[in-house]
Structures are given as structure tokens and as C-alpha cells.
C-alpha positions as CSV (number, residue, x, y, z in Angstrom):
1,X,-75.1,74.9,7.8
2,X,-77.8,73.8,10.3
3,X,-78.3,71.0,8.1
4,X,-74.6,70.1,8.5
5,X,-75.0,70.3,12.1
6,X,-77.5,68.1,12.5
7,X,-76.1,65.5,10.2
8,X,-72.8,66.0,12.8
9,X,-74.9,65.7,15.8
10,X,-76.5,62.5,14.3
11,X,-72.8,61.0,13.2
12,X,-71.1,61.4,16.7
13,X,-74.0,59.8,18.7
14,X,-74.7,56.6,16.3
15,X,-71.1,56.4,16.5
16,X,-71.2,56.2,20.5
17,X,-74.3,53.9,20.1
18,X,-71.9,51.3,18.0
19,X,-69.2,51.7,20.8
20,X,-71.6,51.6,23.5
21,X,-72.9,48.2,22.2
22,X,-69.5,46.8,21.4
23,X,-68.2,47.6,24.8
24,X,-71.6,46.0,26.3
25,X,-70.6,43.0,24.4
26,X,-67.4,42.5,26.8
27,X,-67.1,40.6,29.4
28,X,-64.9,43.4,31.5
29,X,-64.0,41.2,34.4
30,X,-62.4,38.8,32.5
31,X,-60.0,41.2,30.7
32,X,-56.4,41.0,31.6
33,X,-56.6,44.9,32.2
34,X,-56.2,46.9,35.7
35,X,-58.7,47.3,38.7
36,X,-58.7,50.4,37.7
37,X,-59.7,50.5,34.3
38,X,-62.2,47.7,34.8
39,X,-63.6,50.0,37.2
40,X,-63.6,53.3,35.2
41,X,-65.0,50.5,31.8
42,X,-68.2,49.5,34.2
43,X,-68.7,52.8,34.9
44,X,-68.9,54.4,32.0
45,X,-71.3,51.4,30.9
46,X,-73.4,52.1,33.5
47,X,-73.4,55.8,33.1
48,X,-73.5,55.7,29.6
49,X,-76.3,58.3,28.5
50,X,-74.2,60.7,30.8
51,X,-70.9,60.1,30.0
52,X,-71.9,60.0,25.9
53,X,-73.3,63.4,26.4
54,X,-70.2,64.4,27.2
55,X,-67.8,63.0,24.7
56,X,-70.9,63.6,21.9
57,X,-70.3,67.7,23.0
58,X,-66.4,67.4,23.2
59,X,-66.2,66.1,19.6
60,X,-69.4,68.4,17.9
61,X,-66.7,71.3,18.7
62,X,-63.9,69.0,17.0
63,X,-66.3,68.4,14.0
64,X,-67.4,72.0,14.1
65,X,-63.8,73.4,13.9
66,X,-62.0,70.9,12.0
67,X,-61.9,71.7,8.0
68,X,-60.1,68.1,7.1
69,X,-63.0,65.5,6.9
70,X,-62.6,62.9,9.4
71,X,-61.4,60.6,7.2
72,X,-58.3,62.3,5.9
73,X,-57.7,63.3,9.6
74,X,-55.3,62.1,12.3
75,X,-56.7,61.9,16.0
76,X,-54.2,61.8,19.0
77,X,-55.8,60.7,22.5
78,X,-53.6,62.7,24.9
79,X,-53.8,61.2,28.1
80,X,-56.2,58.4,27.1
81,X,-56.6,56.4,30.0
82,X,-58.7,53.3,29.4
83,X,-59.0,54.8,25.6
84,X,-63.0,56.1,25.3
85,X,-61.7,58.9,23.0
86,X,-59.8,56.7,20.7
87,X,-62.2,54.3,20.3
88,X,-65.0,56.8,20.1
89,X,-62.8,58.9,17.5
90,X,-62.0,55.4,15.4
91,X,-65.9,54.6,15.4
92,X,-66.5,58.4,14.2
93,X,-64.0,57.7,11.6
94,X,-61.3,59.4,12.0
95,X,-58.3,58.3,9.5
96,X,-55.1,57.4,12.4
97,X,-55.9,57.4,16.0
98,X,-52.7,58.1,18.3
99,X,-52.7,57.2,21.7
100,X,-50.7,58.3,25.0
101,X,-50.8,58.5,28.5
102,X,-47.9,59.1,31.1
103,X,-49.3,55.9,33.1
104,X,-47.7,52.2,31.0
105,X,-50.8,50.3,32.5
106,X,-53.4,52.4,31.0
107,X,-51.5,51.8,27.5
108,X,-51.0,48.0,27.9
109,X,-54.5,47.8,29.0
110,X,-55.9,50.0,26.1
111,X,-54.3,47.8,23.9
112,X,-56.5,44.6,25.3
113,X,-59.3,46.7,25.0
114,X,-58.9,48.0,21.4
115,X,-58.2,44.6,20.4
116,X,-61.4,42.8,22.0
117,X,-63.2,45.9,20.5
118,X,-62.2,44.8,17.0
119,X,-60.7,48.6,16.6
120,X,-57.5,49.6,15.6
121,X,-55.3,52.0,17.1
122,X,-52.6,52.9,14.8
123,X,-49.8,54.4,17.0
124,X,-49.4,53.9,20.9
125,X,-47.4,56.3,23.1
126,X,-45.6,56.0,26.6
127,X,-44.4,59.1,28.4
128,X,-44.8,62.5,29.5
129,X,-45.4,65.2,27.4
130,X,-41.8,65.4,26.1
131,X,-41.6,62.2,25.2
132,X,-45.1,62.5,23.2
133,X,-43.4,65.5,21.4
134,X,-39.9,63.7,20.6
135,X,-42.3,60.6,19.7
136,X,-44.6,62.3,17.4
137,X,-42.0,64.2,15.7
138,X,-39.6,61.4,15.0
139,X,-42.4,59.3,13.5
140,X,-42.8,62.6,11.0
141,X,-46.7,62.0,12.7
142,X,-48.6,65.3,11.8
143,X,-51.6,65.3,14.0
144,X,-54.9,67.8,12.9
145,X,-56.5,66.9,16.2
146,X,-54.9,66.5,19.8
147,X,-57.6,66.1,22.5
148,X,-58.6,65.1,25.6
149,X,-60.6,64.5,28.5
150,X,-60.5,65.5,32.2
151,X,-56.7,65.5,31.9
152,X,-56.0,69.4,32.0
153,X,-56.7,69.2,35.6
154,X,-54.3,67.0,36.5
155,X,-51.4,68.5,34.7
156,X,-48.4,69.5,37.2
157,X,-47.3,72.1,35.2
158,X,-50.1,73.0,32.2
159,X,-48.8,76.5,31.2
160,X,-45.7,74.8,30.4
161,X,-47.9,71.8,29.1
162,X,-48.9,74.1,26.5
163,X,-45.8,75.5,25.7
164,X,-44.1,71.9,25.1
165,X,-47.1,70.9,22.8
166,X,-46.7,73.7,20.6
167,X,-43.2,71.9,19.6
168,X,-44.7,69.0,17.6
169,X,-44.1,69.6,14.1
170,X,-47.4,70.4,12.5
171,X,-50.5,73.0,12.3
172,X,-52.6,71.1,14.4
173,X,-56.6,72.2,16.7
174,X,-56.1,71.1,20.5
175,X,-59.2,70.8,22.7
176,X,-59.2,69.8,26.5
177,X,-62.5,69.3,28.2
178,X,-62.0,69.8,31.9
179,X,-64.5,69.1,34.8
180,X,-62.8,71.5,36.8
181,X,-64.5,74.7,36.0
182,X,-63.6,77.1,39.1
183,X,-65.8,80.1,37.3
184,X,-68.4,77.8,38.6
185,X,-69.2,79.0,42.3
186,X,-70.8,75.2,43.7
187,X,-68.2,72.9,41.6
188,X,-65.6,75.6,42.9
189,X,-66.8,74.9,46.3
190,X,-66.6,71.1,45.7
191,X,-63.1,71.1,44.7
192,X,-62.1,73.3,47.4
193,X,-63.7,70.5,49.8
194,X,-61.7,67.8,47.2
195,X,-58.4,69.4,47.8
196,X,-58.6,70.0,51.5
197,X,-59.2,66.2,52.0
198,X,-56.3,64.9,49.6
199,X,-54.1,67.9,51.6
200,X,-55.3,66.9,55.1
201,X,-56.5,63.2,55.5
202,X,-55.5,60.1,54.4
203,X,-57.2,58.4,51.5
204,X,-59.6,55.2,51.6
205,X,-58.2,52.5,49.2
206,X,-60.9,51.4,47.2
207,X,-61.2,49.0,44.1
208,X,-59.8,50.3,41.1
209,X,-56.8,53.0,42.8
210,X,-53.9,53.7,41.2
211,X,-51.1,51.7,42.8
212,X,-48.3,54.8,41.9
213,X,-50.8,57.4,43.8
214,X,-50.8,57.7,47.5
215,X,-53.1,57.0,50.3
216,X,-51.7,59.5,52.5
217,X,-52.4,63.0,53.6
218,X,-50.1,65.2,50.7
219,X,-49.2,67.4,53.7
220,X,-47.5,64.6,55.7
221,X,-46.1,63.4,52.5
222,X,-44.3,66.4,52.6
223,X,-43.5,66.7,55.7
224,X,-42.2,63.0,55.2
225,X,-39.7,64.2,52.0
226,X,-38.6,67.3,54.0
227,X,-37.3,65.1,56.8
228,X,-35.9,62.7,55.2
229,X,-33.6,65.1,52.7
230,X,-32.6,68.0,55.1
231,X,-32.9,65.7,58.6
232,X,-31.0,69.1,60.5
233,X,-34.3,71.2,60.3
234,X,-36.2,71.8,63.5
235,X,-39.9,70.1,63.4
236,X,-41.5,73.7,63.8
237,X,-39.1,74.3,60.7
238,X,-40.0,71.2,58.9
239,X,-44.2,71.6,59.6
240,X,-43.9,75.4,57.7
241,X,-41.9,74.4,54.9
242,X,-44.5,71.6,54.5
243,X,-47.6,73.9,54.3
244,X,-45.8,76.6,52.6
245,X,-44.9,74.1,49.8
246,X,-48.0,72.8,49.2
247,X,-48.6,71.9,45.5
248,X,-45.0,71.2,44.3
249,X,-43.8,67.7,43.9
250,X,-40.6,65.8,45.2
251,X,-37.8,67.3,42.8
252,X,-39.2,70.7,43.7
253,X,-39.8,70.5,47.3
254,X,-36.1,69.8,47.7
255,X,-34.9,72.5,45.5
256,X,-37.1,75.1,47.5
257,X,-36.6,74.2,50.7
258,X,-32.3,73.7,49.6
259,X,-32.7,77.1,48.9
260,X,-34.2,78.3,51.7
261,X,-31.3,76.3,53.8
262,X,-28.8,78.7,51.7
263,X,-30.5,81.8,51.7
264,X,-33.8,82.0,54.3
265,X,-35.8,83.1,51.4
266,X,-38.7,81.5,50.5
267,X,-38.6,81.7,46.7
268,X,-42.2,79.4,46.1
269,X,-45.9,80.7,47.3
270,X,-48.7,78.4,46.4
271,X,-50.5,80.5,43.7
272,X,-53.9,78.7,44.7
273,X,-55.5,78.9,48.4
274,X,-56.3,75.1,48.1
275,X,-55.1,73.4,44.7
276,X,-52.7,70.4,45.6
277,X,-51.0,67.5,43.8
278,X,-49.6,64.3,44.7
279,X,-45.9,64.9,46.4
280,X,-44.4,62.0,44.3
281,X,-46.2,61.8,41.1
282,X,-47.1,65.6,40.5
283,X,-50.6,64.3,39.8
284,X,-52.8,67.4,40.2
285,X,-55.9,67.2,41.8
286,X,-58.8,68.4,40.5
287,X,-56.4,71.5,39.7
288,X,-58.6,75.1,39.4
289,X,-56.9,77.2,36.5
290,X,-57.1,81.1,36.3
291,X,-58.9,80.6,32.8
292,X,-58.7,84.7,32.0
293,X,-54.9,84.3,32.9
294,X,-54.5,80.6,30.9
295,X,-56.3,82.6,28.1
296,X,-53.8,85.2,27.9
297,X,-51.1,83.3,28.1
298,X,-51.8,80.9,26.0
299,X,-52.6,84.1,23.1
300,X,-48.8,85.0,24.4
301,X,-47.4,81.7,23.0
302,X,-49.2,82.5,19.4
303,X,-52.4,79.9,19.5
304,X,-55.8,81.3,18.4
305,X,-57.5,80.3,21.9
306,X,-60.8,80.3,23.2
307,X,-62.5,78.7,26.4
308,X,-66.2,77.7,26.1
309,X,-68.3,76.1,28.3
310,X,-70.4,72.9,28.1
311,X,-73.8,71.5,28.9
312,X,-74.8,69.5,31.7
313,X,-75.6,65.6,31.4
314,X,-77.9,64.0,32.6
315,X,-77.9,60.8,35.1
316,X,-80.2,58.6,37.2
317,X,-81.6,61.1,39.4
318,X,-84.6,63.0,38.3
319,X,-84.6,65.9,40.9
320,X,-81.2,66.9,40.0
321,X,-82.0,66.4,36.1
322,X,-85.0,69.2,36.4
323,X,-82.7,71.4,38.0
324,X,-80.1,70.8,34.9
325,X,-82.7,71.6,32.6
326,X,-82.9,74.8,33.7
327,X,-79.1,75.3,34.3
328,X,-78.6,74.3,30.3
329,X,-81.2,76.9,29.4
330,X,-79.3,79.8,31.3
331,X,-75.9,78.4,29.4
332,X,-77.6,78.5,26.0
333,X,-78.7,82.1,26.9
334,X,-75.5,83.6,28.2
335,X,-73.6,81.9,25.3
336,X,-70.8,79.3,24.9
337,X,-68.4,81.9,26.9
338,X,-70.3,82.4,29.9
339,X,-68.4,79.3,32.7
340,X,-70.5,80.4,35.3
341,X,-73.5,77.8,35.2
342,X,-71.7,75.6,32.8
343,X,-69.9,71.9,34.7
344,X,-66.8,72.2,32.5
345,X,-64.8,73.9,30.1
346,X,-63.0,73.2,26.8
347,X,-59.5,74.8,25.8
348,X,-59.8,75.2,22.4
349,X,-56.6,76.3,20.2
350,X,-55.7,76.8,17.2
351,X,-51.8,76.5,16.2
352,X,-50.5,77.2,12.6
């Protein structure tokens, strides 16, 4: 078994070697892709040895709980972005590669990129996470693998996420890495600091942003919605139901504060002292998940489920790589379910 391992553990990072390579090869500037994705592409490049260690860990559990060899095994990207997973699942050699994201640019531009990689995607999907189920079942596709990477934190509504997925038509293993690992006291700090600043100030635009996300403070965004839908409401009126809303996005701002019009009952409290999400889009950010709760739930829908933590990677700067060292020595003692040291987490589920 250790053998096996090993031979795993070599597979998965001479296949991120081969991609790293190819996508050295590209001129990325001259790609008719995003800012955005050129950005993330040049970062990763750069980053390489830390981002690899990453994806390397995310698919040794894949390998380790799959029972289909790669080859006779079909890989869905769930939220792909610029399409690291695929291509990284393709050069590992997965059998079909499926990939989706909510966002049209990221597909068209993971399509460019694919193409100048010389690797072939076999199924590309636009939508949200009903159309990916409507999708995937129509096209009979019967995925043994749906994964992916920092997305779970940015999930508007993952409990019912989770309970939408388990509608494609197939036994399939789901894993979701997530940076955003709140049994971890300093990167629960961080986030808190993250979320005050989207909440409160408005946003530097900087090379590479999202043209659909926002600039501006999420609280005034709401405060914004809330006066232009229900224009009667005092402005001491209008400032609460902005606060008191924090977290909910356009279609659900109205419906709250409609029935709080009706009825002067609140009937939404923000579950989370700080998590907040774009007012327009529903884009989470950085979102921090009751993992004991998620974990219960998610045994409530009928998956096997299990959330285990992650080593840290390594970067550029030595000081903070000593200190990592010793971090990843405490995780390896505590075990794989132990979040408190670890920099991210990985839903794992099983559903037969």
C-alpha cells in the first residue's frame, strides 16, 4: 500500500511538472483571455512550487479514495475558473474532463487556454449549479469525481449547494478544498479583517478584477437596493435594514425587508458576525462555514462525509517557511481531522 502511495505521489507531481512546463511555454499576454485570468495564469506560474503543492494534496486524496483507475474515470472541474484542475486532471489522466463555472468568461477563456495547451476538455458547462445538474443529466454524463478549488467559500447558499448536487444521476466522490478554514484561529482572524473591508470600504480596482463584482462598500450597496425598491422608508429605517441584512443578495434583500414593510418582523439574522457576499452577484467572500454543523448536515442528506485538513505550502519567504515546517509537523501529529493548524480544508463525500 505504501508502495502504491508513493507511485501516486510520484504520478500527480510529474503530471504538474508536464503542465507546469506547457503553461511556461505560453506566451500569456498574448492570449485572447480576460485580465483576470491572465492575471490568476502569471500567478500561478510564478507561484508554482506553492500552488502545485496544493493541487498535488487535493488530488492524492482523489487518487487515494477513488477505486476506478483514472483512466476509466470521468473528472468534472466545478467552478474551474481559468481551468488548473482540468488541465491538471487531463495531464494525470483522467478518462473525460467536464468543466463549469457560473462566470461565461472563465469558460470561453478556458477554452483558449486548453486549446494552446494542446489538452482536451471533453464537455464545457455554463451556469449555476442547476443548470450543471440539468446539463449533466441530460448528457446521461455520469461523473466518479466532482471537485474543486477554493470555490466552497464563495458559494451563496452551499448547504443548499450540496443538496442540488446530490441530484445528478450517478454514484459519484465530491471533494472541495477550501482556504477558508475558520477552525484556524490566525486565518479566522484574517478573514474577519477580509470581510469587514468588502462590508465597510470601497474596493481598489486593480488589474485582473471581475468586471460583474463591485468596487463598493457591500453595506452601501445595500443601502443603495433598499432605497431604490421601498423609496417610503425613513434613512434611520433604511441604515438598519442595511446592517441587519448583511450577507443576502438583491432578490433576498427585497423579499426581507417586503416583509418587514407587511409585518415589522424581521424574519433574516445574519448567522455569521462578519461573513458577507456581494449584494448583486451573491459572491461570498471568503465565506467561514460551521464545519461540525456542514458535517452533520451534510450526513442528514445521506453522503458518507468527512472534512480533513491540509498541509501548508511553501513560498518565497524563508522565515515564514521554517515556521510552516513546524506547523505541518503538529498537523501530521494531530491527524488529518485536526483544522486547527492546518490552512484549509477538504469536504470529502461520498454519494451512492
Amino acid at each position: 500500500m505504501r508502495a502504491d502511495r508513493k507511485q501516486i505521489k510520484f504520478q500527480i507531481l510529474s503530471s504538474a511538472n508536464i503542465l507546469f512546463e506547457k503553461l511556461k511555454a505560453v506566451d500569456i499576454k498574448s492570449l485572447n483571455i480576460s485580465d483576470y485570468t491572465k492575471s490568476y495564469l502569471q500567478k500561478y506560474i510564478e507561484d508554482y512550487n506553492f500552488y502545485a503543492f496544493l493541487y498535488c494534496q487535493l488530488f492524492l486524496k482523489i487518487l487515494d479514495k477513488n477505486n476506478k483507475p483514472s483512466s476509466d474515470s470521468v473528472f468534472v472541474d466545478y467552478g474551474g475558473g481559468c481551468g488548473i484542475l482540468s488541465y491538471l486532471a487531463k495531464e494525470i489522466g483522467f478518462y473525460k474532463i467536464i468543466y463549469s463555472d457560473i462566470f461565461l468568461q472563465s469558460v470561453e477563456d478556458s477554452k483558449i487556454i486548453a486549446e494552446k495547451l494542446g489538452i482536451k476538455i471533453d464537455f464545457f458547462i455554463h451556469g449555476d449549479i442547476e443548470l450543471f445538474v440539468e446539463t449533466i443529466n441530460n448528457y446521461n454524463i455520469k461523473p466518479d469525481v466532482i471537485c474543486s478549488f477554493d470555490v466552497l467559500e464563495h458559494i451563496y447558499n452551499p448547504l443548499l449547494w450540496f443538496e442540488k448536487i446530490k441530484e445528478v444521476d450517478a454514484n459519484f466522490l465530491l471533494f472541495s478544498m477550501t482556504s477558508a478554514n475558520g477552525k484556524n484561529p490566525f486565518i479566522n482572524y484574517k478573514f474577519k479583517k477580509i470581510h469587514k473591508s468588502a462590508e465597510n470600504q470601497n474596493q481598489i480596482i486593480t488589474s485582473g478584477w471581475k468586471k460583474h463584482s463591485t468596487n463598493l462598500s457591500f453595506l452601501s450597496e445595500r443601502k443603495k437596493i433598499i432605497l431604490q425598491n421601498f423609496a417610503d422608508l425613513s434613512e434611520s429605517t433604511v441604515n438598519d435594514l442595511a446592517i441587519k441584512t448583511r450577507g443576502l443578495k438583491i432578490e433576498d434583500i427585497k423579499k426581507v425587508v417586503e416583509i418587514y414593510i407587511t409585518t415589522k418582523n424581521l424574519i433574516y439574522t445574519p448567522s455569521h458576525p462578519t461573513n458577507t457576499c456581494d449584494p448583486y452577484t451573491g459572491n461570498r467572500t471568503e465565506n467561514i462555514i460551521d464545519t461540525n454543523n456542514l458535517q452533520k448536515y451534510l450526513l442528514k442528506l445521506g453522503y458518507q462525509a468527512e472534512i480533513t485538513n491540509s498541509y501548508w505550502s511553501f513560498s518565497n519567504k524563508k522565515i515564514f517557511n521554517l515556521f510552516k515546517f513546524f506547523l505541518n509537523i503538529l498537523i501530521f501529529i494531530t491527524g488529518k481531522y485536526c483544522l486547527f493548524f492546518s490552512p484549509s480544508y477538504t469536504v470529502e463525500l461520498i454519494k451512492e
